[in-house]
N, C-alpha and C positions, 0 to 999 in steps of 0.2 A: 504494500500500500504506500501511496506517496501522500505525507502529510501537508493542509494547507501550507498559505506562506504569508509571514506579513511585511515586506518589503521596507517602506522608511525608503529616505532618501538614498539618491548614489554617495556610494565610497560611504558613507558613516551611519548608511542606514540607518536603525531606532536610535541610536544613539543619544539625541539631543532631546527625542523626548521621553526618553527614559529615565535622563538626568532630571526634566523637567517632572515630570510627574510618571513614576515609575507604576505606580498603582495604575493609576486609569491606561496607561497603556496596555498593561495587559491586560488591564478586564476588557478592554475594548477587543484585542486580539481573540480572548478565550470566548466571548459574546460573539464575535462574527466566524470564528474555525470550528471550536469545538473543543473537545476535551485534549485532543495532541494536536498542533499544531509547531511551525516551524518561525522566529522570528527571526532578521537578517540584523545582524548586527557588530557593526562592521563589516571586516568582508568574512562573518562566517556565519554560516546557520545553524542554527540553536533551536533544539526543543522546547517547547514550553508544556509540559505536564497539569492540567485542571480536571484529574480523573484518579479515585483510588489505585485500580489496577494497577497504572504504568506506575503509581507512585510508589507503592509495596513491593514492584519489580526494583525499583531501580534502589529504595532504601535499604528493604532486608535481602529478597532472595537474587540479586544480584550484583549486591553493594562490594563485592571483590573487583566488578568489573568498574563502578562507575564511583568515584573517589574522591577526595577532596585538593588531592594533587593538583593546583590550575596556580593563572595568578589571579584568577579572583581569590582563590582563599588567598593569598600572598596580599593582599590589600588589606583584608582581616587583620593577617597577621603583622602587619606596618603599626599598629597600634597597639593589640593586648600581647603579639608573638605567637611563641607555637608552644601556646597551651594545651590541652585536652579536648578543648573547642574548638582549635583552628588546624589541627592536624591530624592525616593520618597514615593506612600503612604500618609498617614497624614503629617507628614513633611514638604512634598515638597508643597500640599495643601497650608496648609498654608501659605510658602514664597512665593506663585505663586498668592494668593487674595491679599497677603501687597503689591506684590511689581508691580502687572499687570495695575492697575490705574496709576503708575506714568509712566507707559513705555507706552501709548497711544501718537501716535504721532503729534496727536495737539495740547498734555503739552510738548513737544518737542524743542521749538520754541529756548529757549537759547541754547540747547544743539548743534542743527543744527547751529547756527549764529558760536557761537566757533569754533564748528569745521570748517567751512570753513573757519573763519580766522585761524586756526593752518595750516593747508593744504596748505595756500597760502604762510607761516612763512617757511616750512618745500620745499616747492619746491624753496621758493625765496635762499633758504641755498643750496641747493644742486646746486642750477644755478653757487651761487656765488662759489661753490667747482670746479663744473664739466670746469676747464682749456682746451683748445686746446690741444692734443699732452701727455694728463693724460691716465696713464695705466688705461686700462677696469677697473670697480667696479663689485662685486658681486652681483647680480642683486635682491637677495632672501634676502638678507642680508642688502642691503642698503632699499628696500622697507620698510624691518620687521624695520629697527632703526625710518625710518619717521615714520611709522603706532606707532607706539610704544611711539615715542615722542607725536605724535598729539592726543592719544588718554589718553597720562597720563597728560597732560593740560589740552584737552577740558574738561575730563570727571569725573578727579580728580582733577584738578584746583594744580597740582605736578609740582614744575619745576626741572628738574632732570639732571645734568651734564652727561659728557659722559663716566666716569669710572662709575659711580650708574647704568645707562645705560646698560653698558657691564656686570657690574654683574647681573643683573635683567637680562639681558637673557642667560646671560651663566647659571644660575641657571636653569630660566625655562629647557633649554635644557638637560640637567643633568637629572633634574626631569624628563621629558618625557622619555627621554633614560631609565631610572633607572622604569618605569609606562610602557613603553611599556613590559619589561620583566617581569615582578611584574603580568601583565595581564593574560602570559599562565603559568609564574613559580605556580600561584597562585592555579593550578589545580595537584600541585603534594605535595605530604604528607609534613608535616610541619615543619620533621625532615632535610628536603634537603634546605640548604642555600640558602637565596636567595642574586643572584650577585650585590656589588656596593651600599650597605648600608649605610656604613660611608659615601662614598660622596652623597649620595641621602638625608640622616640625613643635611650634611654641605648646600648642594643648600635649602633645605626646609629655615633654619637658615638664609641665606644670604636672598634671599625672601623673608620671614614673616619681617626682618628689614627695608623693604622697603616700606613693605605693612604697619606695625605698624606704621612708620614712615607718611605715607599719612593721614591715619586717626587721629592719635593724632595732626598734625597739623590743621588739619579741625575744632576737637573740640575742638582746644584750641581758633582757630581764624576761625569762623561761616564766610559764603558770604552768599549773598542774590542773588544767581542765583543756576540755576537749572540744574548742570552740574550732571555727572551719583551719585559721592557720594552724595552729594543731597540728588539724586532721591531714593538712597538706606536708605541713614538716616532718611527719611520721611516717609519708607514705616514700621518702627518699632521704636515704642514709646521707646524712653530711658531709659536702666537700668542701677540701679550702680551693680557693679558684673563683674568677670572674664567673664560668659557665654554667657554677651550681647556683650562683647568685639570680645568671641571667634566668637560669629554669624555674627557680622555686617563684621569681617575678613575673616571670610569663603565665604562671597558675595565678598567681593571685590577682593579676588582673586581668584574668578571664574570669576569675570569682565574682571581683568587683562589678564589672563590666556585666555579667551575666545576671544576678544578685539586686542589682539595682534597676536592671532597666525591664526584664521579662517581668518580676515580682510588682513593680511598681505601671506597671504599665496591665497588667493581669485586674490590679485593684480599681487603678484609673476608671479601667474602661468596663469594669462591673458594676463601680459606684453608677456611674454613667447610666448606665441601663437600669438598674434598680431607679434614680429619680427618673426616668420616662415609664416605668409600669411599677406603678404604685402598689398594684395585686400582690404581684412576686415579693417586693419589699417587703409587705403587712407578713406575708408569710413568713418571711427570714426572724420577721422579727417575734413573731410569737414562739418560732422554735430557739431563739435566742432567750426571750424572757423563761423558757420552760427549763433548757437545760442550764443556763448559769444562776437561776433563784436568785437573781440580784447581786449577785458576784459580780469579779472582775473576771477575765478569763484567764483560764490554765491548761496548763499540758493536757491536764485527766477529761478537758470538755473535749476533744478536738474530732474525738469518733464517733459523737452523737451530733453533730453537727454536718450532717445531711442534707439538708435542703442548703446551709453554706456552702458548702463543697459543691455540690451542683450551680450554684448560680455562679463559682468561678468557673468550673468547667464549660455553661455555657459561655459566657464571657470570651474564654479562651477558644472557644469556638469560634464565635462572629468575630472578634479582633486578636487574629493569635498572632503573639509581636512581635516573632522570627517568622515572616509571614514568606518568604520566597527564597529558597535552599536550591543550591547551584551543586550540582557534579558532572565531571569530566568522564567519557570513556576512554578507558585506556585500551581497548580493543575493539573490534566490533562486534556490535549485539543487535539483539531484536527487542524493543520494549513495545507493549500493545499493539503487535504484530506490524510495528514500522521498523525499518532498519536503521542504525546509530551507528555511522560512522564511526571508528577510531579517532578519537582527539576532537568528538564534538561535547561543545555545553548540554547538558539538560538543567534546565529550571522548571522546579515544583513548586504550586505555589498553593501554598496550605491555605489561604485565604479563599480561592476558591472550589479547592477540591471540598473543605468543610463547611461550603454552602451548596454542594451539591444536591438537586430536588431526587435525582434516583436516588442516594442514603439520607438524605435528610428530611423528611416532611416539612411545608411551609418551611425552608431553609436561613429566609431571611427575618424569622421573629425569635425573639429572645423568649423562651422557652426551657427553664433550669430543666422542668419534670421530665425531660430527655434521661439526666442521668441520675434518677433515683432508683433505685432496684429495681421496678415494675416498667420503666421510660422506655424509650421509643428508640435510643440513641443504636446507631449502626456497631454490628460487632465486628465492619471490617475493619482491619489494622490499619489500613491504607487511609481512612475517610478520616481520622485524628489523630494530627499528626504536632500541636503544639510541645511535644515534645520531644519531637523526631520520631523516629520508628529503625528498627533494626539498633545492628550492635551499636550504633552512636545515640541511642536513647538519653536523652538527659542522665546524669548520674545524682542530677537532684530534685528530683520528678517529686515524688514524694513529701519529702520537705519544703519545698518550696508550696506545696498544696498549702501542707498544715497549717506552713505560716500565714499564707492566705484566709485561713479558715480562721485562723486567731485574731489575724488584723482588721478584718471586715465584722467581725461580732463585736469586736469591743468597739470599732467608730459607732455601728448601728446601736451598740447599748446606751449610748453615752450621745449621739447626737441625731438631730434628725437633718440628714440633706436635701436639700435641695437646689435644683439649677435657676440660675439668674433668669428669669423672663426673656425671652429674645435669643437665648443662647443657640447657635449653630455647632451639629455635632457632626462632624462630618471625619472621616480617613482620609489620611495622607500615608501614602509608603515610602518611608525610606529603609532604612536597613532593619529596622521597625515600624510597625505601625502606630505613628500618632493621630493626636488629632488636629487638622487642621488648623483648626481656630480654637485660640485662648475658652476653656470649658469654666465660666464662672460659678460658683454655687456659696451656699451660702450652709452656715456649720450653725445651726440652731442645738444647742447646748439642752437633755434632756434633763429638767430637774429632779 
């Protein structure tokens, strides 16, 4: 079979409006081809994947052939390195056996206790911010600074003011910004400049000072708990040497990087949808009031918290924020009966394979009761994929739910949200999915 094509300009093809709005062009591509289609970009053609099947082919059962070996991840990796996220092959192998034993979540136990005490530090702050009569807050923004605080305590034992704060994510965002075009510039000849260097050069700079800054404090002063640096320090024996330095940094700011922006972006965009259907919310919230009896939340609530946990999974559903996952073939194969050249792109893009109408009923409503025991949600591997699928599964899938589940009960205990009048909620794709436009809301304090 020969798959559609979506052409773009000569000599740089998609390119310019990929840079430009990467999101609507594929959805434009996958709306007008279908599920496998082919985008030209640069001079070379690229699959683009909006169908479980080919997405399960190419993640798990023939993820030997198609890899992360390209320079798109090399773009990636110009920023956090070659973490456990940005590489694979032998490599990744091995950070994946050192470091899979300690992320089992029954060695978990300090990491979970922290963080639910940070979670409960980080809402008791924002109760004592959120005044009668205070202008709306940014809803994406204040989520991302708690996520952010609570996870460089629990999990790097960091305490970080709120200028280090702001520059640690003005950087990240720099960096993504400067990695989302790095991704399709990366497919045009070597002589055409790529935009926003110097400042891409300055955020990496201002980030690795902060990230250096974590770890040398660590080693110079050891704790005997099991929070994530820990759990990374443990999982590779000590060297003296630049290389062990550069490795153990390349983890932790994939930690960072991953920790702040999927977890805070999972919350963002379920707050979100909780203030547009009031229904779902009133529900969260009675099984909030039944299982914490006026508590604050803890480790021990986290597995009757069911109807929570489903409304991030849908969340993670309609905005899942590694929404378009690139692999190379290193030989030639067949994925949903079209053929893949050796040394072609495929892009999957979970964004619309998990609004697919064949596995999803009504695809585009927000609909938790999908993944409640009795729900409707698809049991193919391929149709949900916010976590990946195949051996490069998140290695903190899990964890990262909980925290979810613990940080969404205690805002909803403690406050009621709601969106500014007028507010426009719309996706934007860059290397995540935000939202387009500033999400204002307003943190009404419950007494």
């Amino acid at each position: 079979m020969i798959a559609k094509r979506t052409h773009g300009l000569p000599l740089v093809g998609l390119v310019p409006q990929l840079v430009k709005d990467p999101l609507a062009t594929i959805s434009r591509a996958a709306r007008r081809h279908g599920d496998v289609s082919i985008l030209r970009i640069g001079p070379m053609d690229c699959y683009l994947l909006a169908h479980p099947d080919p997405a399960q082919e190419v993640l798990a059962e023939k993820s030997k052939v198609f890899t992360k070996e390209s320079s798109l991840w090399e773009a990636a990796q110009s920023f956090v390195g070659k973490g456990i996220g940005t590489t694979d092959g032998e490599e990744w192998l091995q950070q994946r056996r050192a470091m899979q034993p300690q992320f089992q979540m029954s060695r978990m136990g300090d990491l979970m206790a922290l963080t639910a005490d940070a979670v409960r530090e980080q809402v008791a702050d924002l109760r004592r911010r959120a005044r009668p009569g205070m202008p709306p807050l940014s809803l994406f923004k204040e989520v991302r600074k708690m996520t952010t605080r609570v996870f460089l305590r629990t999990m790097f034992g960091a305490s970080i003011d709120d200028q280090e704060l702001d520059t640690l994510l003005a950087a990240i965002r720099e960096s993504f910004e400067t990695v989302d075009k790095l991704l399709w510039t990366s497919f045009l000849p070597g002589w055409v400049p790529a935009p926003g260097m110097r400042r891409y050069r300055k955020a990496i700079a201002a980030f690795d000072s902060i990230v250096v800054r974590i770890i040398r404090e660590r080693l110079d002063n050891p704790v005997d708990r099991d929070d994530l640096l820990n759990l990374i320090l443990k999982s590779f024996d000590r060297q003296d040497g630049a290389a062990w330095m550069t490795m153990i940094r390349d983890e932790v700011a994939t930690m960072i990087v991953a920790t702040q922006d999927g977890p805070s972006l999972m919350m963002g965009w379920t707050l979100t949808l909780l203030c547009q259907h009031p229904e779902v919310e009133a529900q969260l919230r009675e099984e909030i009031e039944t299982v914490l009896q006026g508590g604050s939340i803890s480790v021990g609530h986290v597995a009757a918290l069911e109807h929570t946990r489903a409304a991030l999974m849908e969340g993670l559903r309609l905005y899942p924020p590694l929404w378009l996952t690139v692999r190379k073939a290193i030989g030639d194969e067949t994925v949903g009966g079209f053929d893949v050249p050796r040394g072609t792109f495929v892009f999957l893009s979970a964004y619309h394979i998990q609004r697919h109408p064949q596995f999803w009923p009504e695809p585009d409503v927000f609909d938790p009761s999908r993944f409640l025991k009795d729900g409707s949600a698809t049991e193919h591997r391929g149709a949900y994929l916010p976590f990946g699928l195949g051996p490069h599964v998140c290695i903190g899938k899990h964890y990262g739910l909980a925290f979810g589940q613990m940080l969404l009960a205690e805002i909803l205990r403690c406050f009621r949200v709601r969106l500014e009048p007028g507010t426009r909620v719309r996706p934007k794709g860059m290397v995540t999915i935000q939202p387009r436009d500033e999400v204002l809301a307003r943190f009404e304090a419950i007494v």
